[in-house]
N, C-alpha and C positions, 0 to 999 in steps of 0.2 A: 837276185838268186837266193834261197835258202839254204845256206848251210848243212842245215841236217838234214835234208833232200839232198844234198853232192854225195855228203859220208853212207848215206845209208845205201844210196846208189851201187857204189865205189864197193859198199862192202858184198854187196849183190842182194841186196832189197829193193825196195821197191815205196814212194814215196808220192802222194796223190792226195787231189782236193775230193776226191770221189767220183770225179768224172775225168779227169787230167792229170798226165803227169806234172808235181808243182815246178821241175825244173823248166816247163816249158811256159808256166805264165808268164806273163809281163805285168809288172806290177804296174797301176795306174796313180796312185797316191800312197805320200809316204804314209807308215806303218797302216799300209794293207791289211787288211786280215783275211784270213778263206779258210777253211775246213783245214786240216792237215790228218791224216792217216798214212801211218810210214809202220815198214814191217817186212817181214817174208814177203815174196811175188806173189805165194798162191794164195797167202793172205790179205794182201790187199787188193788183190784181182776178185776177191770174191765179195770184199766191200765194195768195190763200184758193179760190182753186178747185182748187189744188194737194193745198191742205190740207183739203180737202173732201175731192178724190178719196181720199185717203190715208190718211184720219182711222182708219182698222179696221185698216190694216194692222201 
């Protein structure tokens, strides 16, 4: 679990690989790495739909 994805959660943000919430990954090896963007909800709701539109390009 990430830490700073539980606090930012908890404080009512919102914490994402840009497709996924990170509290919900499962990590597969130690020190993983994945994107992280953590912030406001409408903020980072509108980097995965960023990252949505953009994904092919």
């Amino acid at each position: 679990m990430q830490p700073d994805g539980f606090l930012i959660e908890q404080a009512g943000g919102l914490a994402s690989d840009g497709e996924n919430r990170i509290l919900d990954l499962d990590p597969t090896e130690l020190h993983q790495r994945v994107p992280f963007f953590c912030g406001s909800k409408n903020m980072v709701l509108k980097v995965e739909e960023f990252m949505e539109k953009h994904k092919d390009d």
